[in-house]
KELUM-947175 format. One record per atom (N, C-alpha, C, CB): residue in one letter; atom name; x, y, z. Coordinates in nm, 3 decimals. Glycine has a CB too. Example, Ala and Ser with C-alpha at 12.3 -4.5 7.8 and 13.67 -1.06 7.14 Angstrom:
<rs>
+--------+-------+---------+---------+---------+
: residu : atome :      c1 :      c2 :      c3 :
+--------+-------+---------+---------+---------+
:      a :     N :   1.319 :  -0.569 :   0.780 :
:      a :    CA :   1.230 :  -0.450 :   0.780 :
:      a :     C :   1.320 :  -0.330 :   0.780 :
:      a :    CB :   1.131 :  -0.447 :   0.905 :
:      s :     N :   1.285 :  -0.225 :   0.708 :
:      s :    CA :   1.367 :  -0.106 :   0.714 :
:      s :     C :   1.290 :   0.003 :   0.787 :
:      s :    CB :   1.408 :  -0.060 :   0.572 :
+--------+-------+---------+---------+---------+
</rs>
This chain:
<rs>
+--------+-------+---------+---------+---------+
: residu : atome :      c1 :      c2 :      c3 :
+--------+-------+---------+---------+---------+
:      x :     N :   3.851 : -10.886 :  -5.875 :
:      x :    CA :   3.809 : -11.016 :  -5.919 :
:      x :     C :   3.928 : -11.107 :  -5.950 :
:      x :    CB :   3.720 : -11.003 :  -6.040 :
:      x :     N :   4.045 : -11.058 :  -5.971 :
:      x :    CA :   4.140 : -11.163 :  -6.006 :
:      x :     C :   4.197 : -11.189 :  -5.899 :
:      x :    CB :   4.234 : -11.138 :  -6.103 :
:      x :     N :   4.215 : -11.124 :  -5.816 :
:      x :    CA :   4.271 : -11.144 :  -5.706 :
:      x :     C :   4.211 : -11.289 :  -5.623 :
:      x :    CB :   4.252 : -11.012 :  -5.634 :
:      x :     N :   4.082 : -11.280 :  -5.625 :
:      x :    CA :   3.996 : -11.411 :  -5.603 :
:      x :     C :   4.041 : -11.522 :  -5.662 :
:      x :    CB :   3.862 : -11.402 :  -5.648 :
:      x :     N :   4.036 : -11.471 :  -5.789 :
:      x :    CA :   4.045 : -11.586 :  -5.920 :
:      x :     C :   4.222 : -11.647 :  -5.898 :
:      x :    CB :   4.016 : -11.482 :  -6.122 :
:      x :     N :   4.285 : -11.596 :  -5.854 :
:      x :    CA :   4.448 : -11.595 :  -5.816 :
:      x :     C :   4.407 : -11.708 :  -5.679 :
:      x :    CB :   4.535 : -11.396 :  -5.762 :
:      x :     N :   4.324 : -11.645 :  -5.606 :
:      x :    CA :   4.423 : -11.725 :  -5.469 :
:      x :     C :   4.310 : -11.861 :  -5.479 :
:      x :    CB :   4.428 : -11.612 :  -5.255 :
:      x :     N :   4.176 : -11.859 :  -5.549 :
:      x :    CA :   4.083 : -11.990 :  -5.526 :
:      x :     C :   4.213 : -12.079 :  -5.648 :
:      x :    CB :   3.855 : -11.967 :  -5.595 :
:      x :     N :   4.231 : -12.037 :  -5.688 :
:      x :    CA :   4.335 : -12.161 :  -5.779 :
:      x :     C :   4.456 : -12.176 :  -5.701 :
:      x :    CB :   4.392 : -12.112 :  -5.951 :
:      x :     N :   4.504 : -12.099 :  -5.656 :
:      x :    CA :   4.650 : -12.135 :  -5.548 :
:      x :     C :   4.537 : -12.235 :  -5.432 :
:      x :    CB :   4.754 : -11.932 :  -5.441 :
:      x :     N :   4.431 : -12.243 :  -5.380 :
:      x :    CA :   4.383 : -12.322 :  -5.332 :
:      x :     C :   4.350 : -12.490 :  -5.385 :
:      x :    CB :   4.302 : -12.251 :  -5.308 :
:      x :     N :   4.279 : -12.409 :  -5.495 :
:      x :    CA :   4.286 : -12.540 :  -5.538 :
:      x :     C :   4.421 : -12.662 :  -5.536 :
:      x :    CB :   4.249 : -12.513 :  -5.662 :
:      x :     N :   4.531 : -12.586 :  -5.614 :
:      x :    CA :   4.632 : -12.656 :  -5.611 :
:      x :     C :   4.678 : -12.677 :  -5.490 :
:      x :    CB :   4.714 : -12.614 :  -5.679 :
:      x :     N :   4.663 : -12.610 :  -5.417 :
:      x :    CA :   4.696 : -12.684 :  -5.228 :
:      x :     C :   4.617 : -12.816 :  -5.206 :
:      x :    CB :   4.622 : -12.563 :  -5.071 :
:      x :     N :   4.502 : -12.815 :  -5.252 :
:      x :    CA :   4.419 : -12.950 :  -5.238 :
:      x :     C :   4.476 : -13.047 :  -5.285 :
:      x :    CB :   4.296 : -12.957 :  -5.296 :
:      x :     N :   4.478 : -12.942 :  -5.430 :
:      x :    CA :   4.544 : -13.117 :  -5.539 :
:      x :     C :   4.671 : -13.212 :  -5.452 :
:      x :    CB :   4.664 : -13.050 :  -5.741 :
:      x :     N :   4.739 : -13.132 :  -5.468 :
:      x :    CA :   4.903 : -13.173 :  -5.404 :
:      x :     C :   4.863 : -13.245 :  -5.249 :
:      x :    CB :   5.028 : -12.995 :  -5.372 :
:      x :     N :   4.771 : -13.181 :  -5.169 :
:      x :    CA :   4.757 : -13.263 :  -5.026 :
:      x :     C :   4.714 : -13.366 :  -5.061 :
:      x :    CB :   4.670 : -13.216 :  -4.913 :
:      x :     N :   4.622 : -13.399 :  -5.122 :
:      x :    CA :   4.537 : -13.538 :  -5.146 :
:      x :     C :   4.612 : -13.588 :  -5.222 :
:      x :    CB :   4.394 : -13.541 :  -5.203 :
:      x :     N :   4.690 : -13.574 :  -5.310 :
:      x :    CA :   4.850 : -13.622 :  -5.390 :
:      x :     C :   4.859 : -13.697 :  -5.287 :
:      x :    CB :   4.999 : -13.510 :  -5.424 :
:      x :     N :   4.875 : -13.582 :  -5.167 :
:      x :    CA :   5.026 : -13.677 :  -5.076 :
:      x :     C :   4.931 : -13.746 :  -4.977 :
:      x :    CB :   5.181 : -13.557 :  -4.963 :
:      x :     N :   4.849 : -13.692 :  -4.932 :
:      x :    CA :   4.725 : -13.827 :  -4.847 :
:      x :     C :   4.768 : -13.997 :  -4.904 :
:      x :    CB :   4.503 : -13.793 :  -4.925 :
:      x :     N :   4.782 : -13.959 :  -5.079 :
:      x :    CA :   4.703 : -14.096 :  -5.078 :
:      x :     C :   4.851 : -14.136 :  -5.107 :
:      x :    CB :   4.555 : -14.140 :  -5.198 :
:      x :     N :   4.938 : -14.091 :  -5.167 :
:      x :    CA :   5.105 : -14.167 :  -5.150 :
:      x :     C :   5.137 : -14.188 :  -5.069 :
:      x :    CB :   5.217 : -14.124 :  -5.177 :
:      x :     N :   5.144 : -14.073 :  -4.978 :
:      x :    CA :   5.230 : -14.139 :  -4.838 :
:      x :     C :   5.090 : -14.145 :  -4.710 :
:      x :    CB :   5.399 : -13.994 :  -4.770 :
:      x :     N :   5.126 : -14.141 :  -4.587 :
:      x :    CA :   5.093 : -14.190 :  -4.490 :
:      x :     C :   5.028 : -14.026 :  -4.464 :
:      x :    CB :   5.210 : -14.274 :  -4.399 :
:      x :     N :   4.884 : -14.009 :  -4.348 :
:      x :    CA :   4.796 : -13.923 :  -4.311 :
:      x :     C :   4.911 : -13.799 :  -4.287 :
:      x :    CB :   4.697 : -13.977 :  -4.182 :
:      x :     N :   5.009 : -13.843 :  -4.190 :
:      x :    CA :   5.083 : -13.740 :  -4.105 :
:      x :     C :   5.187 : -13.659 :  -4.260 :
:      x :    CB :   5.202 : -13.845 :  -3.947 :
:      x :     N :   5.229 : -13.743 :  -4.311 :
:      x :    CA :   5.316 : -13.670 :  -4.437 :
:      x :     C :   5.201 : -13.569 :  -4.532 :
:      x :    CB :   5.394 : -13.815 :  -4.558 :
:      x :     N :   5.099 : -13.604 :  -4.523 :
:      x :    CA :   4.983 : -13.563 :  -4.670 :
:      x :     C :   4.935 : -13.429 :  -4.512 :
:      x :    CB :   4.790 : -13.761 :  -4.760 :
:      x :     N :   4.921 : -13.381 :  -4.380 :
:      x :    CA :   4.901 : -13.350 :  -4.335 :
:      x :     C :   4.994 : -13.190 :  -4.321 :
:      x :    CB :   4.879 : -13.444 :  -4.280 :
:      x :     N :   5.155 : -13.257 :  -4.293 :
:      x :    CA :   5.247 : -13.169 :  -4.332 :
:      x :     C :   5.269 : -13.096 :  -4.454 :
:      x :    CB :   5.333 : -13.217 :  -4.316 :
:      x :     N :   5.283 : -13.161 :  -4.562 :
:      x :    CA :   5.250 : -13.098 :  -4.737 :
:      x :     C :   5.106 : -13.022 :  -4.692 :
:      x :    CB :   5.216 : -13.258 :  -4.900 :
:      x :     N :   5.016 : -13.053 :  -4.625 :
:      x :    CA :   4.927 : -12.919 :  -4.640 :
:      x :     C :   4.930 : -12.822 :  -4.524 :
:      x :    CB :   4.776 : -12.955 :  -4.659 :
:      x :     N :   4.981 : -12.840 :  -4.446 :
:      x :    CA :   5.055 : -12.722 :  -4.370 :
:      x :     C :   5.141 : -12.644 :  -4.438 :
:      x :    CB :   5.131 : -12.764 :  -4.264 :
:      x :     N :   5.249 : -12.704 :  -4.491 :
:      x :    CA :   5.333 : -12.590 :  -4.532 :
:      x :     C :   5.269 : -12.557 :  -4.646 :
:      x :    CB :   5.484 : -12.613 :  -4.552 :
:      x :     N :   5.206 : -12.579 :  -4.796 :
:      x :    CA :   5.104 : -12.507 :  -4.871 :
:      x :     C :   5.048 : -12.383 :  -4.805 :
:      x :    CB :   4.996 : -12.597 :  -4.898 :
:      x :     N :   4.991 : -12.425 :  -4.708 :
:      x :    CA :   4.878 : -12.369 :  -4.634 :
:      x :     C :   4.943 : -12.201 :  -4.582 :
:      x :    CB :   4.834 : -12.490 :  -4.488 :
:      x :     N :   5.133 : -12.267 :  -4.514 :
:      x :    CA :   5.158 : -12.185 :  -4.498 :
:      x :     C :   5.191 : -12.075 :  -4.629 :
:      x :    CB :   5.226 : -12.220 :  -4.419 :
:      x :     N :   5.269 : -12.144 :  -4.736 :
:      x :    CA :   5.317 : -12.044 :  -4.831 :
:      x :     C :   5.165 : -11.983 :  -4.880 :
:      x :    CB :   5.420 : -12.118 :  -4.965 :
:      x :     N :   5.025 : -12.027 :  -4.895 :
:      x :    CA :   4.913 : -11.935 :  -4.967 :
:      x :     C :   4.909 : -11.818 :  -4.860 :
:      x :    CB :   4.746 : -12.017 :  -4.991 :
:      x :     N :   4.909 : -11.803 :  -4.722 :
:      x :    CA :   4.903 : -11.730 :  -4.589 :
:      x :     C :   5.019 : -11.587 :  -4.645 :
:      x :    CB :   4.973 : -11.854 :  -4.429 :
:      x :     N :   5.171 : -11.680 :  -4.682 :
:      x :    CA :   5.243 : -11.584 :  -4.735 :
:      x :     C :   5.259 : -11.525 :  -4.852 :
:      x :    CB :   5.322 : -11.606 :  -4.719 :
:      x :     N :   5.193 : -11.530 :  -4.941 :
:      x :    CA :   5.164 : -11.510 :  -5.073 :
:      x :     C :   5.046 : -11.418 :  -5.055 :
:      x :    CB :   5.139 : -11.642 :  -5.156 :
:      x :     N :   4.957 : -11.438 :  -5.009 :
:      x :    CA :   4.818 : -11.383 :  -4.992 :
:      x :     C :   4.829 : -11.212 :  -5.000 :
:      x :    CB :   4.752 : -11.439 :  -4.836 :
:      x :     N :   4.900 : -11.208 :  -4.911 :
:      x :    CA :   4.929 : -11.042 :  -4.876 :
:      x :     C :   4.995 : -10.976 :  -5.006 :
:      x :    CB :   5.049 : -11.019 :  -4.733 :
:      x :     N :   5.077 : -11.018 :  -5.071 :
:      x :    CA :   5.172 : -11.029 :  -5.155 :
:      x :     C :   5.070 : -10.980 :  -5.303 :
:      x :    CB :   5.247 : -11.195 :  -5.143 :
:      x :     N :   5.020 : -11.087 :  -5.300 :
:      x :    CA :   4.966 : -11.077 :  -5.436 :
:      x :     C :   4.822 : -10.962 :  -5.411 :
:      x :    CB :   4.920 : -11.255 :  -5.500 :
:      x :     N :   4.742 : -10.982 :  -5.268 :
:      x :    CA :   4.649 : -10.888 :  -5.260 :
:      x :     C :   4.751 : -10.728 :  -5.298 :
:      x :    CB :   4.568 : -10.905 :  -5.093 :
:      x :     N :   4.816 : -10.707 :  -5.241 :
:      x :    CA :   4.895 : -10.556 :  -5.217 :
:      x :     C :   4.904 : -10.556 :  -5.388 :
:      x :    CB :   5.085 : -10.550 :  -5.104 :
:      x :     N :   4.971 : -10.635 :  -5.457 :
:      x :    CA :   4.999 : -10.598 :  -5.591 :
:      x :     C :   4.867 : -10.557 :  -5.670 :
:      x :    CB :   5.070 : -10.715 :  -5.658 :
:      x :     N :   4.750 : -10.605 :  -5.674 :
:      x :    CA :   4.608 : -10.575 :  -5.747 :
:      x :     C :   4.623 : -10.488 :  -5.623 :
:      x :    CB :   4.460 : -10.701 :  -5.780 :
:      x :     N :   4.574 : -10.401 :  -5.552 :
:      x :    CA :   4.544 : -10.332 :  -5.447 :
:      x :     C :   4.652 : -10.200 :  -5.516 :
:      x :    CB :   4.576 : -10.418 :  -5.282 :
:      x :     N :   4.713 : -10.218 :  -5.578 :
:      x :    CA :   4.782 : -10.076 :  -5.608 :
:      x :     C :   4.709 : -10.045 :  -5.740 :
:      x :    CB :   4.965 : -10.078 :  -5.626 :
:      x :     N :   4.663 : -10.117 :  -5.834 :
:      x :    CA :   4.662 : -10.090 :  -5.949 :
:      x :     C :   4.529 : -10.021 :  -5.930 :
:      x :    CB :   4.683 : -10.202 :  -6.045 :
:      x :     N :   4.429 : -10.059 :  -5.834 :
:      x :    CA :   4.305 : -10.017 :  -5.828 :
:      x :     C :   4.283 :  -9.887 :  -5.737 :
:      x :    CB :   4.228 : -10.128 :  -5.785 :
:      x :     N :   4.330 :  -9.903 :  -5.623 :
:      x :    CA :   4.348 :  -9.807 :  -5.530 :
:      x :     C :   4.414 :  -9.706 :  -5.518 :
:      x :    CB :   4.370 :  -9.842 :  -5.456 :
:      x :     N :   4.404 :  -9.577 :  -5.539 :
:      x :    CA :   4.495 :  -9.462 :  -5.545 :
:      x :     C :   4.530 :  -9.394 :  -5.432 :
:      x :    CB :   4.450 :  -9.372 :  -5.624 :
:      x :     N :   4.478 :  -9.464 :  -5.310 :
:      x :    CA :   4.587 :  -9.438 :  -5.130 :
:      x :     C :   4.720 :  -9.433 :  -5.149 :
:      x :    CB :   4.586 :  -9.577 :  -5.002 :
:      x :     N :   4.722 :  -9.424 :  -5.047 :
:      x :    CA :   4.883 :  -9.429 :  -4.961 :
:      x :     C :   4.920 :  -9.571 :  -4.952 :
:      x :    CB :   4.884 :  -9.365 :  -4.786 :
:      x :     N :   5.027 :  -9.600 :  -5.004 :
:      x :    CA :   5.093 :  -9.761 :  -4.961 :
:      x :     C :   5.048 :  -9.783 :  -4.820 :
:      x :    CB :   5.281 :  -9.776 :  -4.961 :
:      x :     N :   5.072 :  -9.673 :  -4.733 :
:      x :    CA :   5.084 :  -9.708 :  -4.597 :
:      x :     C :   4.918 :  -9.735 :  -4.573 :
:      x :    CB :   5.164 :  -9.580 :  -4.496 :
:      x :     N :   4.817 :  -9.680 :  -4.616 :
:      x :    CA :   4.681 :  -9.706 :  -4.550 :
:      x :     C :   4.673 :  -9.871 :  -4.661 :
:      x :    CB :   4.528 :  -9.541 :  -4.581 :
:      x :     N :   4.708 :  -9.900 :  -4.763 :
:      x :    CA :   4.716 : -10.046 :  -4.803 :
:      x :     C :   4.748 : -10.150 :  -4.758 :
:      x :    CB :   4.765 : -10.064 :  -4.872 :
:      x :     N :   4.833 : -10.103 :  -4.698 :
:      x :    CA :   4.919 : -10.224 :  -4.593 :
:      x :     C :   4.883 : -10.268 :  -4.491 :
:      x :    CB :   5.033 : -10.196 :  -4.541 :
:      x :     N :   4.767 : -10.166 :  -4.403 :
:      x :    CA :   4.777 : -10.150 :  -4.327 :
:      x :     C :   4.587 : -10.232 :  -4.323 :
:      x :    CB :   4.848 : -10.011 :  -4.298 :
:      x :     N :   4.523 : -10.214 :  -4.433 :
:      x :    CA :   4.420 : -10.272 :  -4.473 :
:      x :     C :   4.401 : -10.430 :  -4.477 :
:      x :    CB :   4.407 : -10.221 :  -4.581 :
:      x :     N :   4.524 : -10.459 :  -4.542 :
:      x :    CA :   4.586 : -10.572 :  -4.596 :
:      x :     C :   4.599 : -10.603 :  -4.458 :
:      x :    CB :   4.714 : -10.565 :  -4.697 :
:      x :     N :   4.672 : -10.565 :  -4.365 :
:      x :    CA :   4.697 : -10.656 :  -4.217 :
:      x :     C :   4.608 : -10.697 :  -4.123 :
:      x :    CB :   4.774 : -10.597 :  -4.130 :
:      x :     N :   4.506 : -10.587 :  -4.136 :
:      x :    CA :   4.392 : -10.588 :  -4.075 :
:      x :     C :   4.329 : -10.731 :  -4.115 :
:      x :    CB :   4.310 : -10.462 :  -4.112 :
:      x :     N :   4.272 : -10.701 :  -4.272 :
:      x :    CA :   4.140 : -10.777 :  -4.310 :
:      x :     C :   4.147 : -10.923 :  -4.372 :
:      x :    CB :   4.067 : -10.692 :  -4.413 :
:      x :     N :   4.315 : -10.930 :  -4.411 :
:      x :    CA :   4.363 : -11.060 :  -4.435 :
:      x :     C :   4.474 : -11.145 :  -4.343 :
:      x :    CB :   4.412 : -11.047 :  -4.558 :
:      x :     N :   4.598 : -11.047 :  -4.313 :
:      x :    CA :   4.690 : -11.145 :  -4.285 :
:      x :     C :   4.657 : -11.237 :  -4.115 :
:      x :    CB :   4.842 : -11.054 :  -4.293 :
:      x :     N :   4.578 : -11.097 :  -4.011 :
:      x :    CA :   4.511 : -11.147 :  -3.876 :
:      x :     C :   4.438 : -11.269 :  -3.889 :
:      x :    CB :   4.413 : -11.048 :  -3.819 :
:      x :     N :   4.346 : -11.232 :  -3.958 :
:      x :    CA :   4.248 : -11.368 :  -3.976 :
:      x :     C :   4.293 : -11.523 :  -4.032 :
:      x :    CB :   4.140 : -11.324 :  -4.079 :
:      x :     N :   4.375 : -11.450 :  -4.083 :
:      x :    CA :   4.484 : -11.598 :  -4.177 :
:      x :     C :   4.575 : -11.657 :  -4.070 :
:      x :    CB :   4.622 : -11.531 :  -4.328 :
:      x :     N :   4.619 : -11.585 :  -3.986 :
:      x :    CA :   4.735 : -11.632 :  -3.897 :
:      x :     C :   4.620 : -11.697 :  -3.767 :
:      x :    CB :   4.865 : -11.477 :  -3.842 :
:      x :     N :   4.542 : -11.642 :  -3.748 :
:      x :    CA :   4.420 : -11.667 :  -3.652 :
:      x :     C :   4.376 : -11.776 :  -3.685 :
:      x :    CB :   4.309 : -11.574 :  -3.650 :
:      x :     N :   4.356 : -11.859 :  -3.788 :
:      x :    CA :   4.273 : -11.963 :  -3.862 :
:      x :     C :   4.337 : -12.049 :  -3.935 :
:      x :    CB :   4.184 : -11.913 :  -3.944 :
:      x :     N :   4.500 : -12.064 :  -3.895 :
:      x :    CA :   4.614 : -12.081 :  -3.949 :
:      x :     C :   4.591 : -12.257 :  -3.939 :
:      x :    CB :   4.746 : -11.997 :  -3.865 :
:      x :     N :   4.596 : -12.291 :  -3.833 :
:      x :    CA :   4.590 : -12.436 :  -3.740 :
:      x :     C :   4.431 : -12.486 :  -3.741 :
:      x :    CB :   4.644 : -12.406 :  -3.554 :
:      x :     N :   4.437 : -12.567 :  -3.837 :
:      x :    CA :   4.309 : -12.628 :  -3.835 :
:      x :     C :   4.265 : -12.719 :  -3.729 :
:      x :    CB :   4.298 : -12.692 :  -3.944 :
:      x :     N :   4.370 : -12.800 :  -3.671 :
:      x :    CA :   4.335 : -12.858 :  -3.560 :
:      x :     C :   4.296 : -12.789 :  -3.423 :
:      x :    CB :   4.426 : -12.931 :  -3.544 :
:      x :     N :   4.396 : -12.681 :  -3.396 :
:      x :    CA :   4.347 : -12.588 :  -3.349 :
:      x :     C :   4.223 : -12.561 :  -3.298 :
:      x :    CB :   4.365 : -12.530 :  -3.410 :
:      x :     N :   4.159 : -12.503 :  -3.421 :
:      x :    CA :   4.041 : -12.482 :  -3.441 :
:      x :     C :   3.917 : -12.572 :  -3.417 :
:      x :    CB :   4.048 : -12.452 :  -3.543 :
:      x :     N :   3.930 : -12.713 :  -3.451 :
:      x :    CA :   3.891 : -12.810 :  -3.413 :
:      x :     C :   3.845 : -12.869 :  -3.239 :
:      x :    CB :   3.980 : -12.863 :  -3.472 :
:      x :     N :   4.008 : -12.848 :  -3.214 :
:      x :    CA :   4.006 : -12.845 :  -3.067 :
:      x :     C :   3.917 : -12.723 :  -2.968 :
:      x :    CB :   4.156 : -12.834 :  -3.037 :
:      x :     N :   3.971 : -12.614 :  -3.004 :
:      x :    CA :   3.867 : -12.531 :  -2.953 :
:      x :     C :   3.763 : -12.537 :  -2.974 :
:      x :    CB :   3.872 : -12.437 :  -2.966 :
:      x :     N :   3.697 : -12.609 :  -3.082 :
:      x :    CA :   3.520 : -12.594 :  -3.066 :
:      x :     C :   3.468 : -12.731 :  -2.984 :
:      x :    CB :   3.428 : -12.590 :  -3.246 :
:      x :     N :   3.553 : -12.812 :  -2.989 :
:      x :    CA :   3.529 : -12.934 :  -2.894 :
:      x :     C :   3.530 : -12.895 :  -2.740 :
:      x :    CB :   3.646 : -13.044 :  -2.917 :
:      x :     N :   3.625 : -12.803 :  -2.717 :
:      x :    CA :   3.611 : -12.813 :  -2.568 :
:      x :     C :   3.534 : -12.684 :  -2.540 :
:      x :    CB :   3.758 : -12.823 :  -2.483 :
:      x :     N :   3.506 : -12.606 :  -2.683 :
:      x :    CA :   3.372 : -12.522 :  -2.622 :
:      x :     C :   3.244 : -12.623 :  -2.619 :
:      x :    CB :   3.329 : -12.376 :  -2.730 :
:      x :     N :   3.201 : -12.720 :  -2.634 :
:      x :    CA :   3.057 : -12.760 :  -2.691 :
:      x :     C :   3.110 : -12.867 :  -2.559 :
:      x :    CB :   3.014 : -12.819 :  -2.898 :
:      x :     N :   3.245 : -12.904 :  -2.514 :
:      x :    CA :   3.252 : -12.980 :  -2.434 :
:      x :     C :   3.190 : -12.912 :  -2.297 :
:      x :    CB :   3.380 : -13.025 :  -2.437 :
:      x :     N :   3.243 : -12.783 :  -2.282 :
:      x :    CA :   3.190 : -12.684 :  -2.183 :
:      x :     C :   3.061 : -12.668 :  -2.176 :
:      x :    CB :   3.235 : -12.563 :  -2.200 :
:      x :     N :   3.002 : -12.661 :  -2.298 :
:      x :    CA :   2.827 : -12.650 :  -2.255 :
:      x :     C :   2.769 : -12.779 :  -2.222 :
:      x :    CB :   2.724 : -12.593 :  -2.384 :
:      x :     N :   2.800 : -12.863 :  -2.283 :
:      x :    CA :   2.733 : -12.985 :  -2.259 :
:      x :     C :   2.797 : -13.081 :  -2.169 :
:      x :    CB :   2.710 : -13.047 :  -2.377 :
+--------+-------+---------+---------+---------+
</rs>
């Protein structure tokens, strides 16, 4: 549960700070500040999961890590690029229709 409670507030504060910078500076600057956020929660994530993940789990580091790569860091690096993501569902829905 803290582990949740850890990264929805490292989220939050990614919001705060983007929409900070949305509304100071210009779309493309408030865009970058949440990329790189985006990137350091991506790198943190693993980090802080592995640390609660020892205290609870009495495995092998190695099957932790290895959990951890699987079920967080893939999907994070996969879902990394929001535009990305964007784009691909456009030119899937562009493809059907």
């Amino acid at each position: 549960m803290n582990f949740i409670r850890v990264t929805i507030n490292i989220s939050f504060i990614n919001m705060l700070i983007s929409y900070l910078a949305y509304v100071v500076f210009s779309f493309d600057m408030g865009f970058s500040v949440f990329i790189f956020m985006k990137m350091l929660l991506v790198i943190s994530r693993p980090v802080i999961l592995y640390n609660f993940s020892i205290k609870i789990i009495s495995e092998k580091p190695s099957k932790i890590i290895l959990l951890i790569f699987l079920a967080d860091v893939i999907p994070s690096l996969l879902f990394f690029d929001p535009l990305f993501i964007l784009n691909f569902f456009d030119d899937l829905l562009n493809f059907f229709y």
